[in-house]
Predicted model as a PDB file, atoms N, CA, C, CB and O in Angstrom, pLDDT in the B-factor column:
MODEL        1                                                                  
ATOM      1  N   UNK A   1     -19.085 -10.149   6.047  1.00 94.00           N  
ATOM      2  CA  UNK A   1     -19.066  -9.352   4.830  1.00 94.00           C  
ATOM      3  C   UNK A   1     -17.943  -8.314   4.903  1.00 94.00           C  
ATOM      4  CB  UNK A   1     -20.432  -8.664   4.609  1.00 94.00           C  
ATOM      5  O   UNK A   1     -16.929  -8.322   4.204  1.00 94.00           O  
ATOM      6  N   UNK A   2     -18.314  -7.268   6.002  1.00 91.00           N  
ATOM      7  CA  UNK A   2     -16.683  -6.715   6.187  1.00 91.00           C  
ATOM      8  C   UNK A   2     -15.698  -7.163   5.836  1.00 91.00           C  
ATOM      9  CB  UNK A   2     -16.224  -6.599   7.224  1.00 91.00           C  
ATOM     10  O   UNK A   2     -15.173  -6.669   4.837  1.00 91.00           O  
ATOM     11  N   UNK A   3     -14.926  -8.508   6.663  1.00 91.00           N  
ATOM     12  CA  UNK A   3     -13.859  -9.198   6.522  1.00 91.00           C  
ATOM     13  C   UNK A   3     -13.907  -9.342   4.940  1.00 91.00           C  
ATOM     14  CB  UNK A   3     -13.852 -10.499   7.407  1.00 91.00           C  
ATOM     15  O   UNK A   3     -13.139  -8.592   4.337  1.00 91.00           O  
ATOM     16  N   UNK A   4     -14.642 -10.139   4.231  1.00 93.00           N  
ATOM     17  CA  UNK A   4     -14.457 -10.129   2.979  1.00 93.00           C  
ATOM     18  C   UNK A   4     -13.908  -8.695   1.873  1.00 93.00           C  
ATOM     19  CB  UNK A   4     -15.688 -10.618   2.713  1.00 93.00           C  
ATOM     20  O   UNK A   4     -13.354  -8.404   0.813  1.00 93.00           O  
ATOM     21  N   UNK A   5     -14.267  -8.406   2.538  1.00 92.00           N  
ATOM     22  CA  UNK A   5     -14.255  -6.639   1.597  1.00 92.00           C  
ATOM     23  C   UNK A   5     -12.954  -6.112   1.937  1.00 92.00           C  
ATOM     24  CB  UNK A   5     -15.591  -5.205   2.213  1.00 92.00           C  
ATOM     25  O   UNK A   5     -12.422  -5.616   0.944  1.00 92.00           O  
ATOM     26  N   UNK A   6     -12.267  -6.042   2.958  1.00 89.00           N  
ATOM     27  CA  UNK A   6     -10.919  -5.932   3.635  1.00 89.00           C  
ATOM     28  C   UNK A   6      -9.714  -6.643   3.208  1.00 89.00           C  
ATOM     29  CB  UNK A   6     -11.058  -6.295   4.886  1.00 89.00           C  
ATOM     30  O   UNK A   6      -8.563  -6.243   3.384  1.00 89.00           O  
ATOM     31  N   UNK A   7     -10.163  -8.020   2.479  1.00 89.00           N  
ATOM     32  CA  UNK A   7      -9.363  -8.973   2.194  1.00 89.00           C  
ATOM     33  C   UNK A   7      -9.163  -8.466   0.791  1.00 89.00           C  
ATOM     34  CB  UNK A   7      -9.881 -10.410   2.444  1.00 89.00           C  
ATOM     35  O   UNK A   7      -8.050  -8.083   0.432  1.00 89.00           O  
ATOM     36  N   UNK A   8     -10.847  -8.442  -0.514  1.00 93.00           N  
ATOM     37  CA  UNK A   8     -10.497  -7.983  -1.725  1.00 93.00           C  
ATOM     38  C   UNK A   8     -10.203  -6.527  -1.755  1.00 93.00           C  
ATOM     39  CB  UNK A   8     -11.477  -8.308  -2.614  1.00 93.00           C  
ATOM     40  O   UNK A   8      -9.962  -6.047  -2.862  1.00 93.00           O  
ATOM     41  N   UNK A   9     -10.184  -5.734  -0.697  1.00 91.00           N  
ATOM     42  CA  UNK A   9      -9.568  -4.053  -0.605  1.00 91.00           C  
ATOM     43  C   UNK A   9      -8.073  -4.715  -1.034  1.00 91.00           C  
ATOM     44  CB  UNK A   9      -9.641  -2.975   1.382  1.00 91.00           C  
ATOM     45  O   UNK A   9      -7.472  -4.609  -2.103  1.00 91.00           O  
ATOM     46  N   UNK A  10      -7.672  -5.484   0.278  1.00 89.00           N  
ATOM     47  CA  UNK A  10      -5.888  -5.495   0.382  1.00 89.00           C  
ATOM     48  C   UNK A  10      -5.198  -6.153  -0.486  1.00 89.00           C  
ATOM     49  CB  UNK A  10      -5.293  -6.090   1.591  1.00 89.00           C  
ATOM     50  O   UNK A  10      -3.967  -6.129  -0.476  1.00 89.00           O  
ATOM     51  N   UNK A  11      -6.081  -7.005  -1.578  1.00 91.00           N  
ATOM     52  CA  UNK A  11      -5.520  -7.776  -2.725  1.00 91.00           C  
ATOM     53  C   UNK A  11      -5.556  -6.703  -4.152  1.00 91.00           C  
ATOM     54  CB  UNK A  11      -6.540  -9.285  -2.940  1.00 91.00           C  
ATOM     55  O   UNK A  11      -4.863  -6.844  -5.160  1.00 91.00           O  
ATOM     56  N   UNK A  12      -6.227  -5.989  -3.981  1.00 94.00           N  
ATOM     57  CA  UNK A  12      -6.663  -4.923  -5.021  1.00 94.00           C  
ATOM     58  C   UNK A  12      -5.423  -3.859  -4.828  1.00 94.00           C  
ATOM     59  CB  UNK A  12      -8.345  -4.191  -4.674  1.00 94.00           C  
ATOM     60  O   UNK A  12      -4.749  -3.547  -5.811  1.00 94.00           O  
ATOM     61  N   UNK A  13      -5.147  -3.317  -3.532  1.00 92.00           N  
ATOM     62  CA  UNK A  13      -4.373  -2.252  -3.232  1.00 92.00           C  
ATOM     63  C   UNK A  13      -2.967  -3.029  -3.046  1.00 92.00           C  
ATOM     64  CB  UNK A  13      -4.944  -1.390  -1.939  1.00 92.00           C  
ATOM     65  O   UNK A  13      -2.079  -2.187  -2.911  1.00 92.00           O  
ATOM     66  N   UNK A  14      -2.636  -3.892  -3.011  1.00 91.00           N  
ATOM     67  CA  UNK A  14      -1.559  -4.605  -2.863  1.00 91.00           C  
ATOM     68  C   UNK A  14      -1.056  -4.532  -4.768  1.00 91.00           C  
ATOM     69  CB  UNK A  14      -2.005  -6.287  -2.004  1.00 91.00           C  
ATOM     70  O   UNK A  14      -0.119  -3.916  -5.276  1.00 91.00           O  
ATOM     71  N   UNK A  15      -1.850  -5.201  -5.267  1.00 92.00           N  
ATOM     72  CA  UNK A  15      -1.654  -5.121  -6.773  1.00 92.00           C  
ATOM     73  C   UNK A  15      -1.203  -4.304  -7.492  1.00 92.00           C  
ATOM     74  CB  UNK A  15      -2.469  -5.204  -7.313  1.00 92.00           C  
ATOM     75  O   UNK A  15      -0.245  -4.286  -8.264  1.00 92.00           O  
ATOM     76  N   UNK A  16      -2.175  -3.399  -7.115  1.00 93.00           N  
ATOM     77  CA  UNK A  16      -1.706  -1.421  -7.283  1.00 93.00           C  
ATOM     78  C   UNK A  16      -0.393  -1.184  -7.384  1.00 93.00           C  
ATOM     79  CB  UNK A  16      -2.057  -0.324  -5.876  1.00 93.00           C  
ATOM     80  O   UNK A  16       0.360  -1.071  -8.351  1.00 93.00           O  
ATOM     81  N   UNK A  17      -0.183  -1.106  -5.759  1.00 91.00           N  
ATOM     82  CA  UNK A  17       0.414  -0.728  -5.761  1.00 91.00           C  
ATOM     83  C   UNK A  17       2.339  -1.114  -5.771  1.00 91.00           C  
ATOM     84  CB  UNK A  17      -0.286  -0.305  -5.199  1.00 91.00           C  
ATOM     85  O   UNK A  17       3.206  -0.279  -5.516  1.00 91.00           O  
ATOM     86  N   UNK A  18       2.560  -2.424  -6.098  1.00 91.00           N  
ATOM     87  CA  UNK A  18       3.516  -3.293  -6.650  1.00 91.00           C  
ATOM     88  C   UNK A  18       3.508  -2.982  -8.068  1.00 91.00           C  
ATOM     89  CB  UNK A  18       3.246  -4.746  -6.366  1.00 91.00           C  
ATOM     90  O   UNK A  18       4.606  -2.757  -8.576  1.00 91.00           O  
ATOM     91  N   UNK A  19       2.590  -2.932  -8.719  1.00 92.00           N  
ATOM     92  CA  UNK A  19       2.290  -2.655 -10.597  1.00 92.00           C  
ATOM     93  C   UNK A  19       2.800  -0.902 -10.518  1.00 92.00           C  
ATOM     94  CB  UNK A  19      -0.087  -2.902 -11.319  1.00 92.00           C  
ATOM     95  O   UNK A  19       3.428  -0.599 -11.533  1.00 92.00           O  
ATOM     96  N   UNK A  20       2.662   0.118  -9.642  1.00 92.00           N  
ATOM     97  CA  UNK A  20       3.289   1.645  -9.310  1.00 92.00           C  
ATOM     98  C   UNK A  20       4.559   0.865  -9.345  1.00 92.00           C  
ATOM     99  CB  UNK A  20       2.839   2.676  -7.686  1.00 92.00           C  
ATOM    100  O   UNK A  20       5.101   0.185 -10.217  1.00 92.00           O  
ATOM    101  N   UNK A  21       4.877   1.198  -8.046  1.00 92.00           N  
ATOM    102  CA  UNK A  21       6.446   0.332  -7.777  1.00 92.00           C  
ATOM    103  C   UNK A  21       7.449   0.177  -8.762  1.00 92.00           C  
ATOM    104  CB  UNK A  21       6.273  -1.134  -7.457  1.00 92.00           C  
ATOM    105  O   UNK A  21       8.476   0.847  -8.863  1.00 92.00           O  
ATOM    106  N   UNK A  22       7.030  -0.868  -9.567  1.00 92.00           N  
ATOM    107  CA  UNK A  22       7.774  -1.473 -10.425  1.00 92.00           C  
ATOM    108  C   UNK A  22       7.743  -0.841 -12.271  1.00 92.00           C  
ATOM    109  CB  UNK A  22       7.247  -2.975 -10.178  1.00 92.00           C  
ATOM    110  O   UNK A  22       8.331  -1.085 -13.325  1.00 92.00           O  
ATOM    111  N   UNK A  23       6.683   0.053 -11.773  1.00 94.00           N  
ATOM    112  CA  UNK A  23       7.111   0.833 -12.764  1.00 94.00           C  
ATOM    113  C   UNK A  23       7.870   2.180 -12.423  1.00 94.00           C  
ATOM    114  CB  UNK A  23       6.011   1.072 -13.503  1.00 94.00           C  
ATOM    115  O   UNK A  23       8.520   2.721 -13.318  1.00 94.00           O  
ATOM    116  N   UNK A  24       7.830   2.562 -11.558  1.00 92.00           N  
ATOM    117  CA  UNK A  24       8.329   3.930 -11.277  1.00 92.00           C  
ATOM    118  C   UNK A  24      10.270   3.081 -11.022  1.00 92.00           C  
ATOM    119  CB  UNK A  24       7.220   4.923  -9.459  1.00 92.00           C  
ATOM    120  O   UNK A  24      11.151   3.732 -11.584  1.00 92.00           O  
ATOM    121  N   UNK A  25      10.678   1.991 -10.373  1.00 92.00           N  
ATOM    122  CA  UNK A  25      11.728   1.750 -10.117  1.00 92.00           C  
ATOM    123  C   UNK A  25      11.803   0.184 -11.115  1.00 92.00           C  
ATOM    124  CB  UNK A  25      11.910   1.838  -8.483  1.00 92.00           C  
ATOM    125  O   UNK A  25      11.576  -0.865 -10.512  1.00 92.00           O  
ATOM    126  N   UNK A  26      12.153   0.130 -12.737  1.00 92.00           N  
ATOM    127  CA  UNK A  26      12.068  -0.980 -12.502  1.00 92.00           C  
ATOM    128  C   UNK A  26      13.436  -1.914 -12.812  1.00 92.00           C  
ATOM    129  CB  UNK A  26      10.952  -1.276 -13.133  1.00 92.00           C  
ATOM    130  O   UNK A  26      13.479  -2.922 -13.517  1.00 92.00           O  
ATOM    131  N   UNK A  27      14.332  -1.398 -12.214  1.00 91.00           N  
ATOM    132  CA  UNK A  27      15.911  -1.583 -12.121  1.00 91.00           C  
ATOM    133  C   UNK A  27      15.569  -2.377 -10.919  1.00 91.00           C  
ATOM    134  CB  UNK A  27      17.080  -0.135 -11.951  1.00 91.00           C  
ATOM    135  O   UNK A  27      16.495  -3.187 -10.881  1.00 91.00           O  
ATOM    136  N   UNK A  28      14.878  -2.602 -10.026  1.00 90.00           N  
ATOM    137  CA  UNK A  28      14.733  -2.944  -8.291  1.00 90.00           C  
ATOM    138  C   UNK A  28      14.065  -4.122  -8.610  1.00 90.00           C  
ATOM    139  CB  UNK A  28      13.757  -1.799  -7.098  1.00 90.00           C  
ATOM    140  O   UNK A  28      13.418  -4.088  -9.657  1.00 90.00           O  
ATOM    141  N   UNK A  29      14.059  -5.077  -8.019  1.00 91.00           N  
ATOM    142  CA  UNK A  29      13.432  -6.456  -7.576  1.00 91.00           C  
ATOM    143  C   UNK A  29      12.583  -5.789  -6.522  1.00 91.00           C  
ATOM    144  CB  UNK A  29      14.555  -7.765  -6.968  1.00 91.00           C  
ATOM    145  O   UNK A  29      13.218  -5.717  -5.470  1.00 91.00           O  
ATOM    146  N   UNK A  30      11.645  -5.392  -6.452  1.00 89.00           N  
ATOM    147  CA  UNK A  30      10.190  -5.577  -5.654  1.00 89.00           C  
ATOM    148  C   UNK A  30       9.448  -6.771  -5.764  1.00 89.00           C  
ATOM    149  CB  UNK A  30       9.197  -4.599  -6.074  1.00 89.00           C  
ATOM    150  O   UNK A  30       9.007  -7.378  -6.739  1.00 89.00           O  
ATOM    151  N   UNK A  31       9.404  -6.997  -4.408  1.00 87.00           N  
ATOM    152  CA  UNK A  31       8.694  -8.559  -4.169  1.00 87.00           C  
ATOM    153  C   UNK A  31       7.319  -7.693  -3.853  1.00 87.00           C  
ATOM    154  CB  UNK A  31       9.442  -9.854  -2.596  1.00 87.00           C  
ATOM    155  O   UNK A  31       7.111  -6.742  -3.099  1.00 87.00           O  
ATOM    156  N   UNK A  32       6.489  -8.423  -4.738  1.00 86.00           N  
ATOM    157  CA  UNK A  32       4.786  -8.166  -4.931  1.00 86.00           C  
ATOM    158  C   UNK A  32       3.757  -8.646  -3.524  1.00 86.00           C  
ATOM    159  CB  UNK A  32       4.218  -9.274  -6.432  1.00 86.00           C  
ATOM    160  O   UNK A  32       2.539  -8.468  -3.529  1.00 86.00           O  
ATOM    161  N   UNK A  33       4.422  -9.199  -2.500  1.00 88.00           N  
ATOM    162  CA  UNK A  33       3.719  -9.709  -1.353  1.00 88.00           C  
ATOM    163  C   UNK A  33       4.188  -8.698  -0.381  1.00 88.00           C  
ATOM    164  CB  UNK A  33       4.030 -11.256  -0.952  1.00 88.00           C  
ATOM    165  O   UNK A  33       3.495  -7.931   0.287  1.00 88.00           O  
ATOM    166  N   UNK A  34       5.469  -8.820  -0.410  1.00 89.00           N  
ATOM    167  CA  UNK A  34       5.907  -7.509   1.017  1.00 89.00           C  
ATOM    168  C   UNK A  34       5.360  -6.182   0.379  1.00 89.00           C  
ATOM    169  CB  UNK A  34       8.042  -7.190   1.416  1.00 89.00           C  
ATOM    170  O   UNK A  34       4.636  -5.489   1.094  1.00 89.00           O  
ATOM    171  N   UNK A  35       5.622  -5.786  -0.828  1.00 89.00           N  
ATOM    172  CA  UNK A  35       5.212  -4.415  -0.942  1.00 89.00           C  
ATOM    173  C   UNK A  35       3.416  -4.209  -0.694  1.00 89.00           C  
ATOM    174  CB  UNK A  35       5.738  -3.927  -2.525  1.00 89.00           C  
ATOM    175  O   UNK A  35       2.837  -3.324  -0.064  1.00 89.00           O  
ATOM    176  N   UNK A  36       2.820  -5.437  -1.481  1.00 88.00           N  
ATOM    177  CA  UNK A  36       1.536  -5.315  -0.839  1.00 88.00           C  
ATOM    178  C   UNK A  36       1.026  -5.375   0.306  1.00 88.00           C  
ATOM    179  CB  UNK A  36       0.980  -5.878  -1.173  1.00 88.00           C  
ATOM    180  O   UNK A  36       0.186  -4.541   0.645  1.00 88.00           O  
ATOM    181  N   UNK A  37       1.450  -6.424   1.175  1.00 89.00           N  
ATOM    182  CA  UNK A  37       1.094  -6.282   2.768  1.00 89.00           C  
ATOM    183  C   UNK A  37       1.548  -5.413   3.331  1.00 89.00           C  
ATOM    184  CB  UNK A  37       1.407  -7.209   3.586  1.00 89.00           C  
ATOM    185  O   UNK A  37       1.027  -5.145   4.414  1.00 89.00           O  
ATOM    186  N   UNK A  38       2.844  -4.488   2.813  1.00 89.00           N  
ATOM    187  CA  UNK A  38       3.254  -2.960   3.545  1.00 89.00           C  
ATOM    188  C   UNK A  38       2.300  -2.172   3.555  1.00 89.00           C  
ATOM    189  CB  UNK A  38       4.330  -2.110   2.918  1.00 89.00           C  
ATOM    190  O   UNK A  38       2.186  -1.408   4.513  1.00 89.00           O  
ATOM    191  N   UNK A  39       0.989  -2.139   2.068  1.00 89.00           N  
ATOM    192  CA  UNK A  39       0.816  -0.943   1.532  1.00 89.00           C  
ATOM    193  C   UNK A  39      -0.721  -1.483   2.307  1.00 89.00           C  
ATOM    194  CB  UNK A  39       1.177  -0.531  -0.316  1.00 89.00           C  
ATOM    195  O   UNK A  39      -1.526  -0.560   2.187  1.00 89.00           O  
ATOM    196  N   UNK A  40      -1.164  -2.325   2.829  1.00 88.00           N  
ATOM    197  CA  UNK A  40      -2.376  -2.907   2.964  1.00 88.00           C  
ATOM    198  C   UNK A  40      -2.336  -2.522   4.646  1.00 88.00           C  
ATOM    199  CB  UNK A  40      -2.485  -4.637   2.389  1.00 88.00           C  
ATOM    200  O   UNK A  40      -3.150  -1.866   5.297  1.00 88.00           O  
ATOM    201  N   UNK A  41      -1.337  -3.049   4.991  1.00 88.00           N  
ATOM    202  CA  UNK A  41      -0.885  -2.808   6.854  1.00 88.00           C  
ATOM    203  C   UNK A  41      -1.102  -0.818   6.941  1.00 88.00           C  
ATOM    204  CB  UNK A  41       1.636  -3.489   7.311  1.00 88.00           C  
ATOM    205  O   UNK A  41      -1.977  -0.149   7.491  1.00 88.00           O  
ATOM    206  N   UNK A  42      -0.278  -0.538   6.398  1.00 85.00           N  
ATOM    207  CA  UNK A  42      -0.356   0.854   6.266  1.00 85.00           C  
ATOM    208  C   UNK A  42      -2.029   1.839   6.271  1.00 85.00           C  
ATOM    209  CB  UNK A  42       0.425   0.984   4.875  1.00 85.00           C  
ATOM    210  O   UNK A  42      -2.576   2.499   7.155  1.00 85.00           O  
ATOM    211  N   UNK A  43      -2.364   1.563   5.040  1.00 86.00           N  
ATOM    212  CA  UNK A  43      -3.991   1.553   4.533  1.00 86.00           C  
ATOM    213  C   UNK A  43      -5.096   1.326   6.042  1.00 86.00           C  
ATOM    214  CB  UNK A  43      -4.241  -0.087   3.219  1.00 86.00           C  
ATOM    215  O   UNK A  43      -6.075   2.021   6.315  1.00 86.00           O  
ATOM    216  N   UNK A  44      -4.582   0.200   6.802  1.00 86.00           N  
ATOM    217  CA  UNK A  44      -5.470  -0.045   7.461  1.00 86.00           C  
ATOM    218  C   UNK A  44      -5.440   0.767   8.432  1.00 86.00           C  
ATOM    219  CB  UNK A  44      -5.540  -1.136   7.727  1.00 86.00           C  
ATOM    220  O   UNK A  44      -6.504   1.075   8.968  1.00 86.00           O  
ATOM    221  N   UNK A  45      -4.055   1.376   8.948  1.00 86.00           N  
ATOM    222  CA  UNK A  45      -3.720   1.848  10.422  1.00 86.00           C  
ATOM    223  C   UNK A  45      -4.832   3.479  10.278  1.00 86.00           C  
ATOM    224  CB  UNK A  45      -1.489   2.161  10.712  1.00 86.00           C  
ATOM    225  O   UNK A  45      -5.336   3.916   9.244  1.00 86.00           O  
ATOM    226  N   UNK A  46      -4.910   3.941  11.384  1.00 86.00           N  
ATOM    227  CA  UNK A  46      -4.927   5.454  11.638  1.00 86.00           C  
ATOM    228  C   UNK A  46      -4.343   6.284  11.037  1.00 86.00           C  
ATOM    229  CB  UNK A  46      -4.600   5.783  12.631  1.00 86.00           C  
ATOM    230  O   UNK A  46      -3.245   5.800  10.764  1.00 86.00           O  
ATOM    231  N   UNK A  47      -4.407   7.133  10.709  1.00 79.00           N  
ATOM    232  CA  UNK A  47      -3.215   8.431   9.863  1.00 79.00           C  
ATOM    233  C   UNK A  47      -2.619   8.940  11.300  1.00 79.00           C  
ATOM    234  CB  UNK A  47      -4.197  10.185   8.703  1.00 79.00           C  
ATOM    235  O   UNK A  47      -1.409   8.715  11.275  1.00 79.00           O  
ATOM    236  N   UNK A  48      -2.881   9.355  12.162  1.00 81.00           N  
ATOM    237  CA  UNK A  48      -2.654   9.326  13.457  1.00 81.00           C  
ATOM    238  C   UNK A  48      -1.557   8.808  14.283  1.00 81.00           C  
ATOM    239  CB  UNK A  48      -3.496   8.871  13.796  1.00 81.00           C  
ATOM    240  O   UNK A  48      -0.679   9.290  14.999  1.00 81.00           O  
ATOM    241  N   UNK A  49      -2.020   7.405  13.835  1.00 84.00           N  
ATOM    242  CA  UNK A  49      -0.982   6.349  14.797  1.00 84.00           C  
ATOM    243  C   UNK A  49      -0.599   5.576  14.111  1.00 84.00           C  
ATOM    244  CB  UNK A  49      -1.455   5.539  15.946  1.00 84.00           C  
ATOM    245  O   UNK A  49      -0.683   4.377  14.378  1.00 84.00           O  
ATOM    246  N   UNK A  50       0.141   6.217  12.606  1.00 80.00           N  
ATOM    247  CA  UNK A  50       1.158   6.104  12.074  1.00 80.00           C  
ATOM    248  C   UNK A  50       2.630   5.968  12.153  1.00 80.00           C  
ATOM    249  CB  UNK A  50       0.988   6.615  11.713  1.00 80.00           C  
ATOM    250  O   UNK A  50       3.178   7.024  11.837  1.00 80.00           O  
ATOM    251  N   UNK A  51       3.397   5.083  12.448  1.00 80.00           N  
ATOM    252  CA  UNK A  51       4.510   4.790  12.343  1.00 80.00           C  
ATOM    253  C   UNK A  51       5.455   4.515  11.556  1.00 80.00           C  
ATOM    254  CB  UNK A  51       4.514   4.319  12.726  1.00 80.00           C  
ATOM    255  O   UNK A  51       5.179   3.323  11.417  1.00 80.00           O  
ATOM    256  N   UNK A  52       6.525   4.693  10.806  1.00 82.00           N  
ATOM    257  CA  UNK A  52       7.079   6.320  10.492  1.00 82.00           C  
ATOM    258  C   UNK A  52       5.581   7.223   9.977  1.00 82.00           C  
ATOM    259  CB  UNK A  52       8.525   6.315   8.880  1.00 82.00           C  
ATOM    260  O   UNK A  52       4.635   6.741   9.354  1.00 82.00           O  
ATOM    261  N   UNK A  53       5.744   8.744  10.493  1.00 82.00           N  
ATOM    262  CA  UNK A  53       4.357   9.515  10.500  1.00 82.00           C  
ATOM    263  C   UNK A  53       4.566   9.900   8.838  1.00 82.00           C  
ATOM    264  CB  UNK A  53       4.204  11.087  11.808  1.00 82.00           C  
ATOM    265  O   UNK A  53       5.592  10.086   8.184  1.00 82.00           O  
ATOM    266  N   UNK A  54       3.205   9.930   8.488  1.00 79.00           N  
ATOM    267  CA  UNK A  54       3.064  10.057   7.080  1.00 79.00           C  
ATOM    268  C   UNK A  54       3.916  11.487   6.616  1.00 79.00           C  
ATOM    269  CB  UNK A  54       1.385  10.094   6.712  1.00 79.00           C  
ATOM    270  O   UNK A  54       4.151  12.401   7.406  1.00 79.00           O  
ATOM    271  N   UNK A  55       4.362  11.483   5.040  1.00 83.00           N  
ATOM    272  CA  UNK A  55       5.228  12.437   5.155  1.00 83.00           C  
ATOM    273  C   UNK A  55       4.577  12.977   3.660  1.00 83.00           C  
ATOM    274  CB  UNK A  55       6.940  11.976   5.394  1.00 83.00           C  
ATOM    275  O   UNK A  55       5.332  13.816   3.169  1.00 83.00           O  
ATOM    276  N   UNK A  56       3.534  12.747   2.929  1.00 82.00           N  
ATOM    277  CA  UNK A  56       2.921  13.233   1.882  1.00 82.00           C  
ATOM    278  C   UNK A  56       1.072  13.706   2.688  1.00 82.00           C  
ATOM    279  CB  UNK A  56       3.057  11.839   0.497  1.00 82.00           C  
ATOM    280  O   UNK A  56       0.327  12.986   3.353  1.00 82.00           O  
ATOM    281  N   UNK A  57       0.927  14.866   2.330  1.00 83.00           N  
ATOM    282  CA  UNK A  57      -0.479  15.256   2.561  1.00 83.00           C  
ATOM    283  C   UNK A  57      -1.459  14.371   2.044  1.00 83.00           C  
ATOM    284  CB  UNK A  57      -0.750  16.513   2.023  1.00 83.00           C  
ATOM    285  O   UNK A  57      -1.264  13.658   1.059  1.00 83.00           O  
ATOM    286  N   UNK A  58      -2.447  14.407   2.660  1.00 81.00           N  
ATOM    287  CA  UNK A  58      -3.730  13.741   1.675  1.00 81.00           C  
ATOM    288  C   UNK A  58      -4.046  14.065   0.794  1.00 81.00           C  
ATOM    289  CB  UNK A  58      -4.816  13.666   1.956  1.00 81.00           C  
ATOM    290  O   UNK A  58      -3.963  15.289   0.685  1.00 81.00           O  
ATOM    291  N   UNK A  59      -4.596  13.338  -0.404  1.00 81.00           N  
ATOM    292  CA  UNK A  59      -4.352  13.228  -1.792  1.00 81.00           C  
ATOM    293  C   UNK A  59      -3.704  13.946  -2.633  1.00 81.00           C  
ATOM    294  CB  UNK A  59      -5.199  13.181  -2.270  1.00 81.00           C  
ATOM    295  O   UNK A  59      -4.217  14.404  -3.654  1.00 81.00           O  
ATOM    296  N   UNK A  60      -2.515  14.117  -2.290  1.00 81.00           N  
ATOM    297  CA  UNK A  60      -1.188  14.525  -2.954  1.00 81.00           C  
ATOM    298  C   UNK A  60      -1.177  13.410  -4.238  1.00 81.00           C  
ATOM    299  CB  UNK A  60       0.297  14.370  -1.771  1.00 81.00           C  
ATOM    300  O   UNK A  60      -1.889  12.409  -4.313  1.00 81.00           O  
ATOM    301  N   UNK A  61      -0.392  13.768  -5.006  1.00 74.00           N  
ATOM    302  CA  UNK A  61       0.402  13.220  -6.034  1.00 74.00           C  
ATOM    303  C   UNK A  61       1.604  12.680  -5.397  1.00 74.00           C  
ATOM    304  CB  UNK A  61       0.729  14.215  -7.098  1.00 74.00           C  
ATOM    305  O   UNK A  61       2.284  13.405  -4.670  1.00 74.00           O  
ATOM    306  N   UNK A  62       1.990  11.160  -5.672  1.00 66.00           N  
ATOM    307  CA  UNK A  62       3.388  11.142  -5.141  1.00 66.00           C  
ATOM    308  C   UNK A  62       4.204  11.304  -6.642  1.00 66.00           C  
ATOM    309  CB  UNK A  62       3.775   9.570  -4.169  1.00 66.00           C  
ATOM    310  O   UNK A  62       5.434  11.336  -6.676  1.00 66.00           O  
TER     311      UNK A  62                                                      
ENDMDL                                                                          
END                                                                             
């Protein structure tokens, strides 16, 4: 059940956040799979053991 929920989290937040993306830049070719598995890989890690370390506070506005 977890696993399931992780999978429709990262298809949901992947969506998101490619549909942001491409509206905030939409002169740019954003590919909808890398930006989602960036934003899904990211999502999953630690805030912690973050690599590049996060550079917006928690629930900031970007």
């Amino acid at each position: 059940v977890a696993l399931a929920v992780m999978v429709a989290e990262g298809v949901t937040l992947g969506i998101q956040t490619t549909r942001k993306a491409r509206a905030k830049f939409p002169e740019e070719n954003i590919s909808g799979l890398g930006t989602g598995w960036y934003a899904f890989t990211r999502a999953s890690q630690l805030r912690k053991l973050r690599v590049p370390k996060p550079k917006v506070q928690r629930g900031a506005q970007v």
